[in-house]
TISE-888294 format. One line per 3 residues: number of its first residue (from 1); their letters; for each residue x, y, z of C-alpha. Coordinates in steps of 0.001 Angstrom, whole numbers. Example, Ala and Ser with C-alpha at 12.3 -4.5 7.8 and 13.67 -1.06 7.14 Angstrom:
TISE-888294
1> AS> 12300 -4500 7800 | 13670 -1060 7140
This chain:
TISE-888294
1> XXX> -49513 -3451 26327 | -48977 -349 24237 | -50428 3147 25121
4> XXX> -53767 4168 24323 | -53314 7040 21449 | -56132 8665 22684
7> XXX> -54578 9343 25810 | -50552 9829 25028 | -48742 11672 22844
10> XXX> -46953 10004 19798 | -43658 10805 21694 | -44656 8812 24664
13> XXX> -46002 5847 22797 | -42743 5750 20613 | -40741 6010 24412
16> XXX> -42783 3167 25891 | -42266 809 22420 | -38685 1795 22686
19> XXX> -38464 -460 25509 | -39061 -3597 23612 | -37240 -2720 20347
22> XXX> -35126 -5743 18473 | -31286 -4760 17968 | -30603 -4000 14426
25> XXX> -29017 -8093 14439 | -31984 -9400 15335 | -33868 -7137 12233
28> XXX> -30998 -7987 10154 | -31187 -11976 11027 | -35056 -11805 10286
31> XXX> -34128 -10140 6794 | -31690 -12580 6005 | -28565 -10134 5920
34> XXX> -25096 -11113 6871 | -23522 -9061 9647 | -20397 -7996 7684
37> XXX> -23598 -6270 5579 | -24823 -4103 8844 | -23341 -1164 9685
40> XXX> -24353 -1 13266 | -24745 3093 14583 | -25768 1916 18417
43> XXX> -28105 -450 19155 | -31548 -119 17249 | -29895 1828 13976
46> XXX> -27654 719 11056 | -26798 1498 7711 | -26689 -1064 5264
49> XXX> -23659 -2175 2945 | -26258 -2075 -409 | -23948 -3109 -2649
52> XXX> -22785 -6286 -837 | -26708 -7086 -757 | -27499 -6134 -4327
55> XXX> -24166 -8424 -5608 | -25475 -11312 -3636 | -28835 -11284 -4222
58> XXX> -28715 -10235 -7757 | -30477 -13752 -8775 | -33404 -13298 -6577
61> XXX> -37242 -12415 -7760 | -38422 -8742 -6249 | -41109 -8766 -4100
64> XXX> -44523 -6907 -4273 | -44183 -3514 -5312 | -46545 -926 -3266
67> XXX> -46189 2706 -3378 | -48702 4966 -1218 | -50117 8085 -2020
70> XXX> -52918 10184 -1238 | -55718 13061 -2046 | -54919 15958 -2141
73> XXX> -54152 17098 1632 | -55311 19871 4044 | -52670 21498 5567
76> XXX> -52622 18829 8467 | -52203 15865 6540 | -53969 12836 6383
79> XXX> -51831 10112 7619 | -49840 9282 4705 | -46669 7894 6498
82> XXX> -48595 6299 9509 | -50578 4367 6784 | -47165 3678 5470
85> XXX> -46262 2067 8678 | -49884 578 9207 | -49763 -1427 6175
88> XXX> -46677 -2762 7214 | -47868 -3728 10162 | -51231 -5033 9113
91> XXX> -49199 -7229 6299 | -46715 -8308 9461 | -50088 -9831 11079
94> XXX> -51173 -11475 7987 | -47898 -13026 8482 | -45518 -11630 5617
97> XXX> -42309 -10629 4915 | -42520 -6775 4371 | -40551 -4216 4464
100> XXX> -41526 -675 4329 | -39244 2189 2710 | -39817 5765 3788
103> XXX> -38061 9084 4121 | -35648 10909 6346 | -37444 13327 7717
106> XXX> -36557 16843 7401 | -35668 19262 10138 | -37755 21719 8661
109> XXX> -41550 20524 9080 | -40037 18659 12640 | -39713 21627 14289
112> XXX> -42309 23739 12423 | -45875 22920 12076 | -45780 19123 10583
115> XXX> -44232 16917 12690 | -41846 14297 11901 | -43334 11776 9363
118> XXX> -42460 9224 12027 | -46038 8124 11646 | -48003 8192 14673
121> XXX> -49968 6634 17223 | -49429 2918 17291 | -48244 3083 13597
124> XXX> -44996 4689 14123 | -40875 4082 13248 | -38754 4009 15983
127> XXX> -36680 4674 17957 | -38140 8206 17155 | -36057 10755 18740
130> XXX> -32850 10315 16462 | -35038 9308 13517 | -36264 12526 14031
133> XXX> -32947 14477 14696 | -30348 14341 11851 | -30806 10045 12168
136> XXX> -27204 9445 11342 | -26449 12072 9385 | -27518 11777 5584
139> XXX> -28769 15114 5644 | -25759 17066 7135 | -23526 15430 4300
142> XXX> -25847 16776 1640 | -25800 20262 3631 | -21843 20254 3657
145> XXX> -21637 18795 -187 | -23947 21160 -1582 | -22749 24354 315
148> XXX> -19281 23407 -302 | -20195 23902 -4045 | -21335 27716 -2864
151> XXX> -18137 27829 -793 | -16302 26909 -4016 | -18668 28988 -6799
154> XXX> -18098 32461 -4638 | -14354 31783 -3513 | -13564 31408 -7411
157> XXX> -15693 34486 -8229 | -13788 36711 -5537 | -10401 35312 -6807
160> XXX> -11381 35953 -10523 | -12834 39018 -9779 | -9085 40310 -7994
163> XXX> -6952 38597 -9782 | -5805 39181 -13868 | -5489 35794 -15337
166> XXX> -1386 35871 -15326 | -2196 35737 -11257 | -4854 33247 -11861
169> XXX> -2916 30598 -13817 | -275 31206 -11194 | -2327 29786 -9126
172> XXX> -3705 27147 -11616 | -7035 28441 -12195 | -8644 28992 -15361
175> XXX> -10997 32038 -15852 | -14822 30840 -16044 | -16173 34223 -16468
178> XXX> -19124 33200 -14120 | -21964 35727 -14471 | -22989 37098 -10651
181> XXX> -26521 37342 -12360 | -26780 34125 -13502 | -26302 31911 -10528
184> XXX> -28362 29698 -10119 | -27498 27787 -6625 | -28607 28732 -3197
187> XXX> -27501 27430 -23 | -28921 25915 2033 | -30267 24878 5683
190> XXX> -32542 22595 6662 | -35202 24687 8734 | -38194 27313 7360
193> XXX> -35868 30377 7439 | -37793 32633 5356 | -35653 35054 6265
196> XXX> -32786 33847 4316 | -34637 32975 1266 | -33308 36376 -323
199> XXX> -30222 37990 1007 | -27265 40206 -146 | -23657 38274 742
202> XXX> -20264 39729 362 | -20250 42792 1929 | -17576 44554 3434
205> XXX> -14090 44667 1585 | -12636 42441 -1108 | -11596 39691 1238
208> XXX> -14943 39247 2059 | -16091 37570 -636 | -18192 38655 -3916
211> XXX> -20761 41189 -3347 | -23732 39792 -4906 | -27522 38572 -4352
214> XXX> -27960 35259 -2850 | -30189 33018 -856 | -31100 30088 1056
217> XXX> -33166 26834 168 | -34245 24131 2569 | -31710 21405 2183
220> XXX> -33864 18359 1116 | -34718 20777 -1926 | -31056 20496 -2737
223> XXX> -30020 18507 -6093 | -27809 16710 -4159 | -30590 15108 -1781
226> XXX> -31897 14714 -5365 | -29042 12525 -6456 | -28916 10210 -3782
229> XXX> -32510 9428 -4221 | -31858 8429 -8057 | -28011 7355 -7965
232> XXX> -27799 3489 -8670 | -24461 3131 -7164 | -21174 5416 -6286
235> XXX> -19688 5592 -9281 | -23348 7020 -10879 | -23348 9363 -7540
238> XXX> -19570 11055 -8812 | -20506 11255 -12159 | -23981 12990 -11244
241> XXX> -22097 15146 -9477 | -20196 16757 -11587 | -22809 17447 -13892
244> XXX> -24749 20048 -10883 | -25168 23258 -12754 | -24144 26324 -10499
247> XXX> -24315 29080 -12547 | -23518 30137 -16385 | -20502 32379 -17985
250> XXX> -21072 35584 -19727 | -21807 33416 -22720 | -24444 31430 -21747
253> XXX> -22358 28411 -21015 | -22912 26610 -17633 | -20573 26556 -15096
256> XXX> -20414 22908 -13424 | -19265 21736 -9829 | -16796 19820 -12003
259> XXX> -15145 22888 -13774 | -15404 24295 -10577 | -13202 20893 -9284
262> XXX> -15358 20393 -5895 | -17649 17229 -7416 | -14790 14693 -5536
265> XXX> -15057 16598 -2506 | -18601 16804 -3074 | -19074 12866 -3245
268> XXX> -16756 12627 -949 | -18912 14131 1763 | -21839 11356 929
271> XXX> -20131 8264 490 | -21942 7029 3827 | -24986 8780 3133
274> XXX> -25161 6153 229 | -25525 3463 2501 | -29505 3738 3768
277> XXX> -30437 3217 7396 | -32374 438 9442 | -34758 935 11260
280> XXX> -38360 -1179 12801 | -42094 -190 13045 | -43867 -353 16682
283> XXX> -44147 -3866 16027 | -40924 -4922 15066 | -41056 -4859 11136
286> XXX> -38088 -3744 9376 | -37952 -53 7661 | -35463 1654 5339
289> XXX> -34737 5334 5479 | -33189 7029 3358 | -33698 9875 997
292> XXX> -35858 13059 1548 | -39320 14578 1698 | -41181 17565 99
295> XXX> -42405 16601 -3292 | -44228 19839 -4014 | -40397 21319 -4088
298> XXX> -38348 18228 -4791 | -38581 14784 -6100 | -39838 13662 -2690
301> XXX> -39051 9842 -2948 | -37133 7189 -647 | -34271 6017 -2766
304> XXX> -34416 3942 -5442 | -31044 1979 -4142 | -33542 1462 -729
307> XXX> -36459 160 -2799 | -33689 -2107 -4850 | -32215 -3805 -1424
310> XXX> -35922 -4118 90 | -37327 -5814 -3128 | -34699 -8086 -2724
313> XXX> -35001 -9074 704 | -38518 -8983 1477 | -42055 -10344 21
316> XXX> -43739 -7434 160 | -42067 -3944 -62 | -44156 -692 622
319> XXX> -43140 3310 -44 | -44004 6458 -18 | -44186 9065 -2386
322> XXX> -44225 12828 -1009 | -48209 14315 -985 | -51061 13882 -3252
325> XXX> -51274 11471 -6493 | -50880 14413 -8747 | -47280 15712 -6899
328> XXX> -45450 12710 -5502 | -46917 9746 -7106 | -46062 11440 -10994
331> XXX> -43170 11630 -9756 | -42784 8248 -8511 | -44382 7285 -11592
334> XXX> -42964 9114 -14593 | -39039 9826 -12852 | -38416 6944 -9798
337> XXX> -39941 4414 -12026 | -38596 5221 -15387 | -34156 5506 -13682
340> XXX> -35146 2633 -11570 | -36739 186 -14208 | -38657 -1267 -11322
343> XXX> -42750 -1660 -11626 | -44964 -1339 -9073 | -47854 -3781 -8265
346> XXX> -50533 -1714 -6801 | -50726 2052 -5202 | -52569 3251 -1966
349> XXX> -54605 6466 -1829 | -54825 7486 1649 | -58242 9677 2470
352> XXX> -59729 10951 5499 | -63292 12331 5605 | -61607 15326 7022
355> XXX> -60040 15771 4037 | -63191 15416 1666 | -65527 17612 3827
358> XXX> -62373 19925 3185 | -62931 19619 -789 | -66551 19503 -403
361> XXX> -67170 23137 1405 | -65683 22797 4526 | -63854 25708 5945
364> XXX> -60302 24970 4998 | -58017 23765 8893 | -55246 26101 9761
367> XXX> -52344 24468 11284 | -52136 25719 15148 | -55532 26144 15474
370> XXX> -58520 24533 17095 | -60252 22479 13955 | -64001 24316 12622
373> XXX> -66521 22816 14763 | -68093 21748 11322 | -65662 18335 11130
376> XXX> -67090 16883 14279 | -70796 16511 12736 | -71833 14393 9907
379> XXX> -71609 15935 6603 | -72565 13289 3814 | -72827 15678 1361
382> XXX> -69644 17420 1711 | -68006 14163 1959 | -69807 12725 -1483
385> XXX> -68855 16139 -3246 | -65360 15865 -2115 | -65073 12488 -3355
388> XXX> -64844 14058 -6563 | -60528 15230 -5404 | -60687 11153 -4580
391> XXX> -61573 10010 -7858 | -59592 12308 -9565 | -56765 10870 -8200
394> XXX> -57853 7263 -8540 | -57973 8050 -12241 | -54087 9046 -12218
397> XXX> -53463 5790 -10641 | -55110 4016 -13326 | -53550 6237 -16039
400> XXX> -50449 4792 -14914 | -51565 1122 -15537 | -51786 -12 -11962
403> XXX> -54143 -1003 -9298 | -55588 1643 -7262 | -56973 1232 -3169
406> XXX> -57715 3402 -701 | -57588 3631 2049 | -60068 5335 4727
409> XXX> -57827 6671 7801 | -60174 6699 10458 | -60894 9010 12853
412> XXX> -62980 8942 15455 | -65555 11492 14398 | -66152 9852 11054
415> XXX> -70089 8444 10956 | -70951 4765 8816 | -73023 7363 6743
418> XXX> -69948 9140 5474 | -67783 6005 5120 | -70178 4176 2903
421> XXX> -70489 7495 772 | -66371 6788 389 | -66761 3278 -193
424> XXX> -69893 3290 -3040 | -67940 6416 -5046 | -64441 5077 -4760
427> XXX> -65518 1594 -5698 | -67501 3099 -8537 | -64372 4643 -10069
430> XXX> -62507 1283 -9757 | -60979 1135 -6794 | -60943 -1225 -4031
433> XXX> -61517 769 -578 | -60557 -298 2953 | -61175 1503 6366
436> XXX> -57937 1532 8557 | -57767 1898 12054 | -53988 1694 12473
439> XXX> -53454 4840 14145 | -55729 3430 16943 | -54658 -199 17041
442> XXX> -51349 -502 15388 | -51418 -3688 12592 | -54736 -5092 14227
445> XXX> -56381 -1913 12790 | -54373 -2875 9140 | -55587 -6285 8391
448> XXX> -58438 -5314 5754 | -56347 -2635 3695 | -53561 -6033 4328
451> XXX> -56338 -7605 2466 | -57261 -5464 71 | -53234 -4455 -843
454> XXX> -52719 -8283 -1049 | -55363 -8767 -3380 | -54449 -5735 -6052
457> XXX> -51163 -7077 -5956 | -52279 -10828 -7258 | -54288 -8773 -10205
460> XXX> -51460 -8340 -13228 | -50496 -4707 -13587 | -50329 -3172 -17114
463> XXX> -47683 -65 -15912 | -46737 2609 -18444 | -45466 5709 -18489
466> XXX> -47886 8959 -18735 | -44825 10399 -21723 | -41685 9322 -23099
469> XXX> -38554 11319 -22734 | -38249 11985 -26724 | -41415 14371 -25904
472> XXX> -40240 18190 -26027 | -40828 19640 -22822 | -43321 22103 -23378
475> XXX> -45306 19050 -24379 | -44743 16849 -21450 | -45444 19907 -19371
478> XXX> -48661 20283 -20804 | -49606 16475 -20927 | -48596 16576 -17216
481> XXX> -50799 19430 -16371 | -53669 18466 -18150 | -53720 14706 -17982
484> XXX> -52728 14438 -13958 | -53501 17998 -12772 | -57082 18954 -14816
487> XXX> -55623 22215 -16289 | -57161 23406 -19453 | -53344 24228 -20531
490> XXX> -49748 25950 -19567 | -49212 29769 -19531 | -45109 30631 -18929
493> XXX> -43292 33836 -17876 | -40882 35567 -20477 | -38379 33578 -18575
496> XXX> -39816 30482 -18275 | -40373 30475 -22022 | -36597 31211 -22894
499> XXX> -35264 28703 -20765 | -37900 26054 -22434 | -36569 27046 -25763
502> XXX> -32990 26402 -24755 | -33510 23480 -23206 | -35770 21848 -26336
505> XXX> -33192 23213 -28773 | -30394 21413 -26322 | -29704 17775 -27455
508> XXX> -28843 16818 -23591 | -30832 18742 -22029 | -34197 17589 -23591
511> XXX> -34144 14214 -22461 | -34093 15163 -18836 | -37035 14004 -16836
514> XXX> -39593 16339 -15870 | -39709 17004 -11774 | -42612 19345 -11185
517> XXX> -42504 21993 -8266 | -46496 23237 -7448 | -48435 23448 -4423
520> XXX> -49688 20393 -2199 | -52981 21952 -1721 | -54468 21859 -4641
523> XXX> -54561 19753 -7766 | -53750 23742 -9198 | -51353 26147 -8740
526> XXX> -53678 28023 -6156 | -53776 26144 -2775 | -56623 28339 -1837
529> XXX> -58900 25816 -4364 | -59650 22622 -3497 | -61908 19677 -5212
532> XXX> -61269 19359 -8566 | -60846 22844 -10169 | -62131 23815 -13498
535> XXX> -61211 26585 -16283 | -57499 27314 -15019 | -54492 26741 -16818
538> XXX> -51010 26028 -14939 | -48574 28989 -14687 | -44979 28290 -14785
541> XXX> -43017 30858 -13858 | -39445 29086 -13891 | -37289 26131 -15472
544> XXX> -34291 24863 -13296 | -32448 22391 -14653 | -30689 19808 -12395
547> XXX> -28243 18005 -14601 | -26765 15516 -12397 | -29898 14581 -11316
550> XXX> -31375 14013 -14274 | -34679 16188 -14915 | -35546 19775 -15675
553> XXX> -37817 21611 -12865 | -40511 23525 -13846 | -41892 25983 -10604
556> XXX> -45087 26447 -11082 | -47491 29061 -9213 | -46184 31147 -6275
559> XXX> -44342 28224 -3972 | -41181 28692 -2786 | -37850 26314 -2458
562> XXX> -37590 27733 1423 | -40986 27676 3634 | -41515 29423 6469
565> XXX> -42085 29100 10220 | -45221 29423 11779 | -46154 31490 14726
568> XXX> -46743 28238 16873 | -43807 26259 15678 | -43243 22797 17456
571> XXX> -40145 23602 18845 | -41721 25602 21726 | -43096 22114 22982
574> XXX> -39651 20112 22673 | -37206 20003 25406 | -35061 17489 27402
577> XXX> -35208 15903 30630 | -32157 16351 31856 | -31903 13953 34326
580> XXX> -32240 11116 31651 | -31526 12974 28341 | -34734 11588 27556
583> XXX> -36444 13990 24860 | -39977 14919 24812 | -42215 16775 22950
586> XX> -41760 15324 19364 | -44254 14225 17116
């Protein structure tokens, strides 16, 4: 029998499941792969061999295509990856093939404030400890490929800088006249170092590199991370990579990782990172990794070479998109989508009624603290007012031509009062609505949003995308901030307006997607306001453009690419028993 969640920690329920787990040939038997195509990494993980999969399987029909979302969150979160693995589970007990694809989790929010996105309760991926720490790898490749293009960027600006070019082309290296001021790489780490996100590098004497600002960013902000989630195959993964802007000349020109000649070293650091990684719910369904999170800073999407192996191999394939509707699942929408060509069937909005008395006048939670008293008592009308965030975001789901449900993640303080307030509003709006009690009872807890998903997916889904590419950005920025976020329209810094200039007037340039960077906590710029804001307009105070990837980044409001670590930080409750080597304390 599995632990009670009520009583144990996610860490010990993952333990206790661990002891029951099917070897990565028994998950790869169940999906039909052939062992040559499974590459293990111990018992319980593997990467697979993609493009062996894709080349055999080329002639067979995708499955269902499911995507899950949510509101807009409090800074706890409301369950969006344990609904992931919920409705995996639920659709395992209603006795299909499914396959859920979901995100390596980054170091950053593990050991901060967040947790792991491991799910949690009885609606967890496992085995959880390495899933949890570095998994096998993917993440320290992009760390070493992208600051090996800093490595290479400020070794060539030290040489240039000391060296006339007869020295130079001694050494076979051509001036690129990089300007120090118009860099536009960080590196990067993958913890909430706020520390580093502005620092001074170089100092000492001229062997010690260029003296110049610098910084870090968290590494699943990277491009790179970027490019694996939207590369089709290797050869697209070299050629995006030499396309990664770094910095620009005193001309104007940019200055590439290939004209820097580090974009083969580059790829050659993620070859196996390429490969995504097997893994199994609780209950023994089969789960893809790969990719990153944090799509208020970054695309925030499990690959699209994941999704492509999944959809061949299983009936019903569900993801994840970073966040809210109006961050991760635009995204998803208007950028996985539109390199992919694939088209989902139906999306799931995950709510909680914590999260709608949080829109509806609630005091707002604050991580590390004990929640307001004011969640454990019935609120109808906070929940009914906050429903407003809800249907909001149904309305994006239905902009996008696809069917919308949502799902209620129960708690155990929710009243029937408040849930049929959920229910009457969200099925007003055109959604269908299902309470899940996964958390509590694993895929038992499941079966009705099972139901409902099942059931959106039989309707016929009439997808299109919110702009086309031959838009000029200003435009799609606007359409984007009005249409998905409720903005009456876009202000932009002096900066922010040049670089939108360039990049319309750019023939290349202006058909990059659009990858938006804004806070989680609000459907605005300003996490401090919730519901469904009114009478603001979206300020962008940036444009970065990430050419091998393939979009354009407007940074919006006051977020930043590196978070910070709290004062009560989960890594003061992790440790080791060292008698087993056993860890404890995740979550």
């Amino acid at each position: 029998m599995p632990l009670d969640p009520t009583k144990h920690a996610d860490w010990q329920i993952a333990e206790a499941a661990e002891k029951n787990m099917k070897t990565v040939y028994e998950l790869g038997e169940k999906l039909g792969l052939q062992q040559r195509e499974l590459l293990p990494h111990g018992h319980y993980i593997a990467k697979i061999d993609f493009k062996s999969v894709l080349d055999r399987l080329s002639s067979r029909p995708n499955g269902k295509y499911i995507d899950v979302t949510a509101i807009t969150p409090t800074p706890l979160g409301e369950g969006k990856s344990t609904t992931t693995i919920g409705l995996t589970q639920g659709l395992g007990k209603r006795g299909k093939n499914v396959i859920a694809t979901i995100r390596q989790p980054s170091g950053g929010p593990t050991m901060n404030i967040k947790g792991s996105a491991a799910g949690g309760g009885l609606s967890q991926c496992i085995p959880l400890t390495p899933f949890s720490l570095g998994l096998t790898g993917d993440i320290n490749a992009i760390m070493n490929a992208h600051n090996l293009a800093m490595v290479a960027l400020t070794s060539r600006m030290q040489h240039e800088y000391n060296y006339s070019d007869e020295t130079l082309a001694k050494r076979n290296l051509k001036r690129l006249d990089i300007n120090a001021r118009s860099v536009q790489m960080k590196w990067i780490i993958d913890f909430c170092a706020q520390a580093l996100r502005d620092i001074v590098i170089g100092i000492g004497g001229k062997n010690d590199g260029f003296l110049m600002q610098s910084g870090f960013a968290i590494a699943v902000s990277s491009e790179v991370m970027a490019i694996l989630s939207v590369a089709s195959d290797l050869k697209d993964m070299r050629e995006r990579m030499g396309k990664i802007v770094v910095a620009h000349d005193r001309s104007g020109k940019p200055v590439t990782t290939e004209d820097l000649e580090v974009a083969g070293a580059m790829t050659a650091w993620m070859v196996e990172a390429l490969n995504p990684n097997l893994m199994q719910t609780i209950e023994g369904q089969p789960v893809f990794v790969h990719a990153g999170p944090f799509a208020n800073i970054a695309i925030g999407q499990s690959s699209i070479i994941a999704d492509r192996i999944a959809l061949k191999l299983g009936d019903y394939v569900i993801t994840e998109s970073g966040f809210g509707a109006d961050i991760g699942f635009e995204k998803f929408w208007n950028l996985k989508c539109r390199y992919s060509g694939l088209v989902p069937n139906a999306a799931v909005i995950v709510a909680t009624i914590r999260a709608l008395k949080c829109h509806g006048g609630a005091p707002i939670p604050v991580p590390g603290k004990p929640m307001p008293k004011e969640y454990a008592s019935e609120n109808v009308a906070w929940v009914e007012h906050g429903c407003a965030n809800l249907v909001h975001h149904i309305q994006t789901i239905k902009k996008a031509g696809i069917n919308p449900v949502v799902c209620i993640n129960a708690f155990h303080t929710d009243t029937e009062n408040e849930i049929n307030a959920v229910k009457r509003l969200a099925e007003y709006a055109g959604a269908r609505v299902a309470v899940s009690k996964h958390w509590l009872m694993g895929g038992d807890g499941a079966t009705d949003l099972a139901d409902a998903v099942i059931d959106a997916c039989n309707e016929p889904a009439h997808f299109k995308y919110l702009y086309e590419l031959a838009v000029p950005l200003r435009a799609r920025i606007d359409t984007i901030a009005k249409q998905v976020y409720g903005a009456e329209g876009v202000d932009y810094s002096a900066e922010a307006l040049a670089k939108a200039k360039k990049i319309e007037d750019d023939p290349e340039l202006s058909r990059l997607g659009t990858c938006m960077v804004k806070t989680h906590l609000s459907l605005s710029d300003n996490p401090n306001l919730k519901g469904v804001p009114a009478g603001w307009r979206l300020q962008v105070r940036d444009i970065l453009s990430y050419n091998g990837a393939g979009f354009v980044v407007p940074v919006a409001g006051a977020i930043k690419l590196m978070p910070g670590t709290a004062s009560d930080p989960a890594y003061r409750r992790v440790d080791v028993d060292v008698e087993t080597g056993r860890v404890k304390g995740l979550f």
